[in-house]
C-alpha positions as CSV (number, residue, x, y, z in Angstrom):
1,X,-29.9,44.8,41.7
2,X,-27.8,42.8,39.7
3,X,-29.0,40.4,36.5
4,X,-27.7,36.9,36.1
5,X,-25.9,36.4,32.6
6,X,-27.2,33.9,31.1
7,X,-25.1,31.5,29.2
8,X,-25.5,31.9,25.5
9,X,-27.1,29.1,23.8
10,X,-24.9,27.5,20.9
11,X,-26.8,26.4,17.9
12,X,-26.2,23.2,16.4
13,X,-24.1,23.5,12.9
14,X,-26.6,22.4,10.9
15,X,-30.0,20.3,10.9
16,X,-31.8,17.9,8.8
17,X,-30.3,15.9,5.9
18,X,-29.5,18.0,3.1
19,X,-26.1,20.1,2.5
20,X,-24.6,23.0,1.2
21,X,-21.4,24.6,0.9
22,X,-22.3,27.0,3.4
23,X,-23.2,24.3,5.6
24,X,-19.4,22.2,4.9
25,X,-17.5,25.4,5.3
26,X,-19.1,25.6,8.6
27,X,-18.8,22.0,9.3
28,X,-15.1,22.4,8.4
29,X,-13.8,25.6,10.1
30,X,-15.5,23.3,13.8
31,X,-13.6,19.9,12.8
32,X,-10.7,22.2,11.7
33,X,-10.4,23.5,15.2
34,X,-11.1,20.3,17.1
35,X,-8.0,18.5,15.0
36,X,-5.8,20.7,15.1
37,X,-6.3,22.8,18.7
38,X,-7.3,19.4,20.6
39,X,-5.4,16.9,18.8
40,X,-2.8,18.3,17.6
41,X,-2.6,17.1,14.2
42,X,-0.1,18.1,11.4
43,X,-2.0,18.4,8.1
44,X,-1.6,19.0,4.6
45,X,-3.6,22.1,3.1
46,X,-7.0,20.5,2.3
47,X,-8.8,20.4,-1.1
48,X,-12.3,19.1,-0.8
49,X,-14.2,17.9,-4.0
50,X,-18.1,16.9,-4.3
51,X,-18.2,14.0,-6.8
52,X,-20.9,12.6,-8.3
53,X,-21.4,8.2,-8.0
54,X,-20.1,7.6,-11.8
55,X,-16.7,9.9,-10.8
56,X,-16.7,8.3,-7.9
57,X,-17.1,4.9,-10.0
58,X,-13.9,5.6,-12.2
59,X,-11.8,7.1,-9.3
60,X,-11.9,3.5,-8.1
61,X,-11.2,1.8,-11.7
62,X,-8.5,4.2,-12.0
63,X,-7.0,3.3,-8.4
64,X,-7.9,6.6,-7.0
65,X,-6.2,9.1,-8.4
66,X,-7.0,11.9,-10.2
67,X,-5.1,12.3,-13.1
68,X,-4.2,8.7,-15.1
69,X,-3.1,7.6,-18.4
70,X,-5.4,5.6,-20.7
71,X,-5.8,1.0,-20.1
72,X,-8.4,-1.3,-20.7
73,X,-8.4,-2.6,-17.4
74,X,-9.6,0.3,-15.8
75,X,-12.7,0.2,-18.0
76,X,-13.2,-3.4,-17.4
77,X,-12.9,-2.2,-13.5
78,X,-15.1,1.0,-13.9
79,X,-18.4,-2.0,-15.8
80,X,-17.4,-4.2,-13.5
81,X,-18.2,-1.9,-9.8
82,X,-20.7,-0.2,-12.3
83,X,-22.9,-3.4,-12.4
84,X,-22.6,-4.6,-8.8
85,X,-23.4,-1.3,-7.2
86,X,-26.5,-0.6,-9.6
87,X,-27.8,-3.9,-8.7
88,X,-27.5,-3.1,-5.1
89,X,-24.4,-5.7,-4.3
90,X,-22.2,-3.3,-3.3
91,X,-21.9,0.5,-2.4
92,X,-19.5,2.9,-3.0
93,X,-17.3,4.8,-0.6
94,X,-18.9,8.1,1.5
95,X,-14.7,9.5,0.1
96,X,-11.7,8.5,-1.4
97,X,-8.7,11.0,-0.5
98,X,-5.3,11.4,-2.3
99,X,-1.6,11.1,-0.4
100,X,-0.9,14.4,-2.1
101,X,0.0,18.3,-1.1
102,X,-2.6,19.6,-1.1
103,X,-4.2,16.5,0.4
104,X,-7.5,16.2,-2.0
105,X,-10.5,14.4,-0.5
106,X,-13.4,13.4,-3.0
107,X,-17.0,13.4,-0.9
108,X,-19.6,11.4,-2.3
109,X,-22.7,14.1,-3.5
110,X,-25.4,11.6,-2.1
111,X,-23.9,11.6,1.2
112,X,-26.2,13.7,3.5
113,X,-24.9,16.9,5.9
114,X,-23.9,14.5,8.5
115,X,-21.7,11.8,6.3
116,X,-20.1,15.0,4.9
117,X,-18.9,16.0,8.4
118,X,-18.2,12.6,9.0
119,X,-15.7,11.9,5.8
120,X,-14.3,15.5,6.2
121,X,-13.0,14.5,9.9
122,X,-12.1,10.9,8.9
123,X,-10.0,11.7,5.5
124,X,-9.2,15.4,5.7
125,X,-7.6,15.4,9.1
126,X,-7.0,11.9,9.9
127,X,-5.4,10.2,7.1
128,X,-4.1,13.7,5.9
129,X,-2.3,13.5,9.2
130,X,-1.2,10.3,8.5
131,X,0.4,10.5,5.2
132,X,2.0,13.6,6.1
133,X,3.6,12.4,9.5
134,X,4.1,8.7,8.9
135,X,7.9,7.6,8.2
136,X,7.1,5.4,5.5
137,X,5.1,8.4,3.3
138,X,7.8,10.8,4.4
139,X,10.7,8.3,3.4
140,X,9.1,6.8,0.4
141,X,6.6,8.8,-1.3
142,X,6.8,12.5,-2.7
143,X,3.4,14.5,-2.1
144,X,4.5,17.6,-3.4
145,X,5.1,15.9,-6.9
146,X,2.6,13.0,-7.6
147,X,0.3,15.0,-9.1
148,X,2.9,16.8,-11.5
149,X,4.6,13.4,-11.8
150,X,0.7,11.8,-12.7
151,X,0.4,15.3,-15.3
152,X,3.5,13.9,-16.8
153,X,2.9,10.2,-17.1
154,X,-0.3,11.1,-18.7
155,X,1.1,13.1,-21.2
156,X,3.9,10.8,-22.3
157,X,2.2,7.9,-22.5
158,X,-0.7,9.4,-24.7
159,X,2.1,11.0,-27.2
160,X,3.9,7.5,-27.3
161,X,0.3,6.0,-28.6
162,X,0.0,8.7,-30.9
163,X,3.6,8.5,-32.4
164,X,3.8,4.1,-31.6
165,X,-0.1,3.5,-31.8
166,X,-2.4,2.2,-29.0
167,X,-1.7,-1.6,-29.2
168,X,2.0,-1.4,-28.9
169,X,1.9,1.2,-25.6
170,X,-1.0,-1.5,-24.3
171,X,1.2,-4.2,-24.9
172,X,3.9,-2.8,-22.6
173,X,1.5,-1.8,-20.1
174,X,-0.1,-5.3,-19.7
175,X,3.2,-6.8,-19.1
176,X,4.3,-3.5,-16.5
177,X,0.9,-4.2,-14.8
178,X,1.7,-7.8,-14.6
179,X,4.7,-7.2,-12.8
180,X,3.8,-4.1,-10.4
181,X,3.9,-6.1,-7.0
182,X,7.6,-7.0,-8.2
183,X,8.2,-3.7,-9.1
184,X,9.0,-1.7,-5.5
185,X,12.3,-1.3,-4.1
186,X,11.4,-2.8,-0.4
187,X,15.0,-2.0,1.3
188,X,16.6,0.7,-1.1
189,X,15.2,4.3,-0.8
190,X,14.7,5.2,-4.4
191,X,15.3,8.8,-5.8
192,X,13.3,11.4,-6.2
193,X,13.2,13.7,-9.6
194,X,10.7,16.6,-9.7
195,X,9.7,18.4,-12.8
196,X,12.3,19.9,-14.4
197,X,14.6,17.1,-14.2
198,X,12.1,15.5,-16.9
199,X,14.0,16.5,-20.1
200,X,17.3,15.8,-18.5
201,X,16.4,12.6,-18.0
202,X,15.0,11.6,-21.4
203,X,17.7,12.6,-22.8
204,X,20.0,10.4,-20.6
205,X,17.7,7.6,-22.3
206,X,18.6,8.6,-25.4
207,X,22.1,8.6,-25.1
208,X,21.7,5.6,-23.6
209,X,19.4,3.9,-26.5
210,X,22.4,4.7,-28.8
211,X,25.1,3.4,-26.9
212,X,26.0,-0.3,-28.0
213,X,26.1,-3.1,-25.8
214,X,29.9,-4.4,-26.9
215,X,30.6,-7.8,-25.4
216,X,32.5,-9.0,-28.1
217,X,35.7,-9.3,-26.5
218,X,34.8,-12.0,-24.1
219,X,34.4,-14.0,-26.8
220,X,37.9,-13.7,-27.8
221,X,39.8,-17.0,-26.5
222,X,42.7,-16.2,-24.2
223,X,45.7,-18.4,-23.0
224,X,44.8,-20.3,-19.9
225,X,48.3,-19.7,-18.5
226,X,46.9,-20.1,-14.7
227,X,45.8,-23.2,-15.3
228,X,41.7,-22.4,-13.9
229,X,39.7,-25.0,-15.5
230,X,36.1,-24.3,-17.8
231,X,34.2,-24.2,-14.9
232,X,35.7,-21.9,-12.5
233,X,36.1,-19.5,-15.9
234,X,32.2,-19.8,-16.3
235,X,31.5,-19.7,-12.3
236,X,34.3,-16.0,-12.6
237,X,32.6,-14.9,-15.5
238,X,28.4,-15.1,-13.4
239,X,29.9,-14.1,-10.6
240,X,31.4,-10.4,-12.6
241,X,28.3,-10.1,-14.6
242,X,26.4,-11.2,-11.5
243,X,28.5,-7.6,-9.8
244,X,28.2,-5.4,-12.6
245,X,24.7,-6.0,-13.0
246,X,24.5,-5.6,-9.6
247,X,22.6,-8.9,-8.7
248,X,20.7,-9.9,-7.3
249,X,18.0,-7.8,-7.6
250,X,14.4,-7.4,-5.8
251,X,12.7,-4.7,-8.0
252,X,12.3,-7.1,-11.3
253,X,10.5,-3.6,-13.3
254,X,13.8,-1.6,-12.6
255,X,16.0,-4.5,-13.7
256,X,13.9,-4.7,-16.8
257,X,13.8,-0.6,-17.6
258,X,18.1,-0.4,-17.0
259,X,19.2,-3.6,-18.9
260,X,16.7,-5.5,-21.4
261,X,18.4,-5.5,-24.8
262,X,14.9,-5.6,-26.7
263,X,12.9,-2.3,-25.1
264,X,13.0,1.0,-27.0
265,X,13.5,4.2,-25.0
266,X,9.8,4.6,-24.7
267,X,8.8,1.4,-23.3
268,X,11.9,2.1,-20.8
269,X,10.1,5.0,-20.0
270,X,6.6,3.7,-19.1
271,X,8.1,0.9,-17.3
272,X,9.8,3.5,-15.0
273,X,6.0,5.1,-14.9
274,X,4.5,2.3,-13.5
275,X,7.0,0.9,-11.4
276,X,7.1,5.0,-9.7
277,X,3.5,4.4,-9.2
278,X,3.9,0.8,-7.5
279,X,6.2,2.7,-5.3
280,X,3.9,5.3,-4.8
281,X,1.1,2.7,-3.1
282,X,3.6,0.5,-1.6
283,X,3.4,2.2,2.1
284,X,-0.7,2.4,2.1
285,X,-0.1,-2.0,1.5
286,X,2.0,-1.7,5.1
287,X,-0.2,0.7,6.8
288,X,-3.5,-0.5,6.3
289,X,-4.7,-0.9,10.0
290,X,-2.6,1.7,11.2
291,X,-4.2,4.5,8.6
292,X,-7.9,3.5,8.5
293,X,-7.9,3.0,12.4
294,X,-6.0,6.6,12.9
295,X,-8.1,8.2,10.4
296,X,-11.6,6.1,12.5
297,X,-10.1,7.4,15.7
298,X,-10.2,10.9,14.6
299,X,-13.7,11.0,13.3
300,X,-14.9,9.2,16.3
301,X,-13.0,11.9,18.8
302,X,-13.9,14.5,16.8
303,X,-17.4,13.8,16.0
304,X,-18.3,12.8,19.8
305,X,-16.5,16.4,20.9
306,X,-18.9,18.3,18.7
307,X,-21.6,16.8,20.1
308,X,-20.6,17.1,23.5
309,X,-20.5,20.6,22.9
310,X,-23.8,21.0,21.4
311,X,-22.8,21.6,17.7
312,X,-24.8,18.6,16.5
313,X,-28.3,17.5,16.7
314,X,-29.1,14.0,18.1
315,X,-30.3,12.8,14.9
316,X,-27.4,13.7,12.9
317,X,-25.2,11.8,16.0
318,X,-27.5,8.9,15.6
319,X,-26.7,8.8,12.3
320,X,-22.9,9.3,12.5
321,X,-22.7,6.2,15.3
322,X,-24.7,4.0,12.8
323,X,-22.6,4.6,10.2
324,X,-19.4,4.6,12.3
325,X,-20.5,0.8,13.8
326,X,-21.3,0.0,10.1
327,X,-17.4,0.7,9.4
328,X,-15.9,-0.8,12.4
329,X,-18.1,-4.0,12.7
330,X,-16.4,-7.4,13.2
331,X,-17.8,-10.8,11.8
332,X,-16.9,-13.8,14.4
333,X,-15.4,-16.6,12.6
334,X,-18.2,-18.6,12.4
335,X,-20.1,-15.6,10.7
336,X,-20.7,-16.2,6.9
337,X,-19.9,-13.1,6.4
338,X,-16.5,-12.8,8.0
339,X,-13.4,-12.8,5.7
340,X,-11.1,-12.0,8.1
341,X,-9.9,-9.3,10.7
342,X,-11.4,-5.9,9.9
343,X,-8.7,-3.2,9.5
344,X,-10.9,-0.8,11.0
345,X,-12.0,-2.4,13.5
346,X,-8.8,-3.5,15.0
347,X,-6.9,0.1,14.3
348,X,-9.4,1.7,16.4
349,X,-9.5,-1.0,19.3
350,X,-6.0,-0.4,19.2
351,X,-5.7,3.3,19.2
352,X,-9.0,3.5,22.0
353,X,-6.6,0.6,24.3
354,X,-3.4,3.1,24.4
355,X,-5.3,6.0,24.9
356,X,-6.9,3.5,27.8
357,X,-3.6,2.6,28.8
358,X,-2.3,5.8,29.1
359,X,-4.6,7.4,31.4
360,X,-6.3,4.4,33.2
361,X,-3.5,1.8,33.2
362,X,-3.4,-1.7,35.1
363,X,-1.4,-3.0,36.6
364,X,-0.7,-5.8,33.6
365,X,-0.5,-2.6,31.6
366,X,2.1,-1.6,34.0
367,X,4.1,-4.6,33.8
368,X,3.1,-5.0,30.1
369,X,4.2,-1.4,28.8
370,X,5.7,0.5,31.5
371,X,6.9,3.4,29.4
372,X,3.4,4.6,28.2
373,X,1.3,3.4,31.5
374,X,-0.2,6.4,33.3
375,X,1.7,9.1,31.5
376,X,-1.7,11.0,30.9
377,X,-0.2,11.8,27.6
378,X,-2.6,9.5,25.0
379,X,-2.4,12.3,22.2
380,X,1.3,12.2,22.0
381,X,2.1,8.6,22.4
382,X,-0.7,8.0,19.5
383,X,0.9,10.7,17.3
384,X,4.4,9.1,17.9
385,X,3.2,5.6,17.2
386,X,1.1,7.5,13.7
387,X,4.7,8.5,13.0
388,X,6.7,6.0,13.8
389,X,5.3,2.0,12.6
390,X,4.0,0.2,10.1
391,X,0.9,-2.4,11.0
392,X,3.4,-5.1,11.6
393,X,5.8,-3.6,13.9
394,X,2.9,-1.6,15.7
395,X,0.9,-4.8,16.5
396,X,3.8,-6.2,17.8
397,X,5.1,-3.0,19.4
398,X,1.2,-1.9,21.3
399,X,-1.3,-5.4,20.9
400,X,-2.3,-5.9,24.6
401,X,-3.2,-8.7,26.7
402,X,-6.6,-7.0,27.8
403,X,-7.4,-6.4,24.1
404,X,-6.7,-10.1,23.0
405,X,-9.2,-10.7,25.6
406,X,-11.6,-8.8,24.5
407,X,-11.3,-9.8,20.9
408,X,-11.2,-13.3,22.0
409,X,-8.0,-14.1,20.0
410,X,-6.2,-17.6,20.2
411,X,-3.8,-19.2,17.8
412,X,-4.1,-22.1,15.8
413,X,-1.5,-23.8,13.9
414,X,-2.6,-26.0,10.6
415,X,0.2,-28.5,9.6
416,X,-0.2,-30.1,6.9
417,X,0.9,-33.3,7.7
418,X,-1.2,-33.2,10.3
419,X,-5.0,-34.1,10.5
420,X,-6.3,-32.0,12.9
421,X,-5.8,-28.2,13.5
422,X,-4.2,-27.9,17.2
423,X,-4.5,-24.9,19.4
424,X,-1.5,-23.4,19.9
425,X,-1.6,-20.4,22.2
426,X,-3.9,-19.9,24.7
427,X,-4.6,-16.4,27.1
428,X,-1.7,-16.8,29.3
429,X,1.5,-15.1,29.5
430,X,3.5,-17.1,26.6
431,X,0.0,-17.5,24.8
432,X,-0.6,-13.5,24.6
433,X,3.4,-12.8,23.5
434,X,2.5,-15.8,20.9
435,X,-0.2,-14.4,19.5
436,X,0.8,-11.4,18.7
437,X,3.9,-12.3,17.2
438,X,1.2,-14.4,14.9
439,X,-0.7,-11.7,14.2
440,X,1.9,-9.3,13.1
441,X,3.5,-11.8,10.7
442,X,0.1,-11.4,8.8
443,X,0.6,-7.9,8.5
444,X,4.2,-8.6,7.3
445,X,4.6,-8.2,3.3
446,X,8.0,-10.0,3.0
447,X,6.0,-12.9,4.4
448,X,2.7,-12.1,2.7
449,X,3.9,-11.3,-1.2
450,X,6.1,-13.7,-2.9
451,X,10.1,-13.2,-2.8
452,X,11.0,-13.3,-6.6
453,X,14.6,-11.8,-7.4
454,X,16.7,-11.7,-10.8
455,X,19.7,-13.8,-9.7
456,X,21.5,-14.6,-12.9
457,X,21.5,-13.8,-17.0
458,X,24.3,-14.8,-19.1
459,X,24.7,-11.3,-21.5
460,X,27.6,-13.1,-23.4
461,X,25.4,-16.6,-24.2
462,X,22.0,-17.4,-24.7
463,X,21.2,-14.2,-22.8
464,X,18.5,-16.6,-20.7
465,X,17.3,-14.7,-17.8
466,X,16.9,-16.6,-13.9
467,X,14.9,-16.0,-11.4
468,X,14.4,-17.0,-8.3
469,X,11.4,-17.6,-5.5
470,X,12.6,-18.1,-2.4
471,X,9.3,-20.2,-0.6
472,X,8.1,-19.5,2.7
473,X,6.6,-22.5,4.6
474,X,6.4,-24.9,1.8
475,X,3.6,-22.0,0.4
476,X,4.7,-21.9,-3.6
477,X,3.3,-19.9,-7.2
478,X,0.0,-21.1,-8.1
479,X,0.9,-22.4,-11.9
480,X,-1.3,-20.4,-13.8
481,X,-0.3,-17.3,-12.5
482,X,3.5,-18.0,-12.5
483,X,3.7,-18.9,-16.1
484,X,1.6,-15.8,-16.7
485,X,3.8,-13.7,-15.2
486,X,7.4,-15.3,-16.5
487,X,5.7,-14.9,-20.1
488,X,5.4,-11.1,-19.4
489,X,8.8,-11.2,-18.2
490,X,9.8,-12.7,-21.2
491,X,8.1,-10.4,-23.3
492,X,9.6,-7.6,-21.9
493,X,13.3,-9.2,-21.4
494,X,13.1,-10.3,-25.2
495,X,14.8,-13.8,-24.5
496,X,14.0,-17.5,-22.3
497,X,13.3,-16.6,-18.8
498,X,13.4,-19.2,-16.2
499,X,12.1,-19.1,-12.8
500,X,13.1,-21.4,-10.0
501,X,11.8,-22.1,-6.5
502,X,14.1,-22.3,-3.4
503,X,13.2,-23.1,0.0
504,X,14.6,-20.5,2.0
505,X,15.4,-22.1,4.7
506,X,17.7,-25.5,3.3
507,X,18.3,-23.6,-0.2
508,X,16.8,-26.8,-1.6
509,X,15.5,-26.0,-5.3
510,X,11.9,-27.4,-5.3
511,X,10.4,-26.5,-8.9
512,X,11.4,-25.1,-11.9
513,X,10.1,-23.5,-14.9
514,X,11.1,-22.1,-17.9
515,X,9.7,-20.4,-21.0
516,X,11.9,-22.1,-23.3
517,X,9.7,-25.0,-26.4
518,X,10.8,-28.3,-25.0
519,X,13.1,-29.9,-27.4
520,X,11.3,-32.0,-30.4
521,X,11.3,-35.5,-29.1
């Protein structure tokens, strides 16, 4: 007589609400084994930290990391979230995690057991898989050295206030801050200097500090035996200094840091500090959709896989979903609460439409993207598109006719000449390629953030540095804040700065100011 085996019964991972690290080493090694043996994700070693609310309160003054020098404006930013989340305004984040090798997550203490296993799935495997597989993190960003480089910065900057005092090093960051969203090289890959090129380097600086800046010899009159007249000698003379300055030039805090007659070697050295940690953010500002809905699509896979295999309880499901529809929910535009298209929300419709597309295509999905359609292969084509775009060109590249429909999306166009707004595209053919053109142009930063450039400074004169905007759609500076800025730039140049607008497309100069006194009348 033979017995029937009996399958064994697996026991959830954990029950009720509260946690332990028994409990998240558990929860780990079972979200571990779903990311990497299912989906086949490429992570970073993980580093998982329990923070209390305050840390978590001055991890977001501080931008998020976890080692940063000393500013007033991250207190002001600590009071600020401080106030609004005590009086129940706002809440915090369940995590915050950190582009960095080892990728470090911070989990909120107050979350419960199931938030924990939540944020673990959604920041230590998804956007660790992200950072460390996307080409704009692998082109622009260094993981293996932020946090040496961040040791570093740290350090420097609190010696300078000890040998310069705190007002002066403030002084310089307040004008570096200013100037951070002009201070990224968008085109040219910058390079990349670990550790022990540190003292190298400063004392390139010094050297540097002591060289003189000899222009007296163009101030020496020669014969003019070829008979050029004053102008073309002043329009030879722009264009060489325009050459060996190497003009003209996108990244306004480099410019400032190689060539500003007035800054000491220090404040040449925190303006490369801040400008390397503009740098260091710029991809997460092009990958927004892409890396919260990658890092939403894993959590959701994940979490629904351990529950189909019985390793969580109903309740702690329950609880995931409502906070997952929390993350992921959509205003419409009539909504008072909507202020605009939720990255999450639209990453994950995305991702959840290719994976649709991949393994129950149509036949406009056919006709629509026939190299993806049916391949039955919805982990790799997701993992390619991870590694391969940024939220502009991937809207533009995967946005689909059947999800336009389903998020009801329609173009309108707002002239301003015009008194009424007029619908443009509509759900047709030309409407859906219309559409998404429009909607990846939002996502687009050389549209989005202002094009200001150095174009011209006459070393040999009145040293006065230009600058020029080139305006997009008739969109220009708002005044307050472009004379803000152009008096930072000033204070950091050391001489008259003007700043002149340009419409890009007829090169017609539309405004201009200056920080030059008007003459006395």
């Amino acid at each position: 007589m033979t017995r029937k085996s009996k399958k064994k019964k697996v026991e959830p991972l954990f029950e009720g609400s509260e946690w332990t690290f028994e409990k998240l080493r558990q929860a780990y090694a079972a979200i571990e084994d779903v990311a990497l043996n299912d989906l086949g994700l490429e992570v970073y070693t993980n580093q998982i930290e329990i923070i209390s609310s305050e840390q978590m309160l001055d991890a977001y003054s501080s931008i998020g990391m976890p080692l940063m020098y000393p500013h007033w404006s991250f207190g002001k930013h600590f009071l600020r979230e401080e106030n609004m989340y005590r009086k129940g305004f706002t809440g915090l984040a369940y995590e915050i995690v950190i582009n960095s090798n080892p990728c470090i997550s911070y989990n909120m203490e107050e979350n419960t057991m199931a938030l924990q296993a939540l944020v673990m799935a959604h920041a230590a495997f998804g956007h660790n898989h992200f950072f460390r597989n996307n080409y704009l993190f692998r082109q622009w960003t260094d993981a293996d050295g932020i946090l040496e480089y961040l040791q570093f910065a740290k350090s420097y900057i609190a010696k300078c206030e000890e040998r310069c005092g705190p007002a002066a090093v403030e002084e310089i960051l307040d004008a570096a801050h200013a100037l951070m969203d002009h201070g990224v090289f968008r085109y040219n890959r910058p390079a990349r200097l670990s550790k022990r090129d540190q003292a190298e380097r400063e004392q390139e600086r010094i050297r540097y500090e002591e060289r003189n800046f000899q222009d007296i010899w163009r101030t020496v009159p020669t014969k003019n035996g070829d008979g050029d007249t004053a102008e073309e000698e002043k329009i030879e003379e722009e264009t060489e200094s325009a050459r060996r300055l190497k003009l003209p030039e996108e990244n306004l805090l480099y410019f400032l840091e190689k060539n500003s007659p007035v800054l000491e070697t220090w404040q040449r050295e925190i303006l490369r500090i801040v400008r390397n940690i503009a740098q260091y953010f710029y991809p997460q500002k092009q990958t927004k959709v892409m890396n919260e809905g990658c890092a939403t699509f894993v959590h959701y896979y994940i979490m629904n896989r351990l529950y189909d295999d019985g390793l969580l309880t109903d309740g702690a499901m329950l609880e995931i979903l409502h906070s997952h529809s929390n993350v992921v929910f959509q205003p419409g535009f009539d909504d008072k609460r909507y202020s605009g298209i939720n990255p999450y929300a639209l990453g994950l419709a995305m991702m959840e439409d290719i994976k649709r597309i991949c393994t129950e295509p149509t036949e406009e999905d056919r006709t629509w993207f026939p190299e993806i359609a049916g391949n039955d292969d919805w982990r790799g084509t997701l993992k390619d598109a991870w590694a391969n775009y940024r939220d502009e060109s991937f809207i533009q590249q995967y946005l689909s006719p059947h999800l336009i429909r389903k998020l009801k999306l329609f173009l309108c166009v707002d002239e301003a000449e015009k008194q009424h707004v007029m619908v443009d595209s509509i759900h047709d053919e030309r409407g859906y390629k219309l559409v998404r053109t429009a909607l990846a142009r939002n996502y687009d930063l050389a549209l989005i953030e202002p094009d200001v450039q150095v174009v011209a400074v006459d070393m040999g004169g009145d040293r006065c540095l230009h600058l020029q905007h080139q305006v997009h759609d008739g969109i220009h500076l708002s005044e307050k804040g472009r004379d803000g800025v152009i008096a930072q730039v000033r204070r950091l140049w050391g001489y008259d700065v003007v700043l002149a607008g340009v419409d890009k497309g007829t090169g017609e100069k539309l405004y201009e100011t200056s920080t030059a006194k008007p003459a006395a009348a």
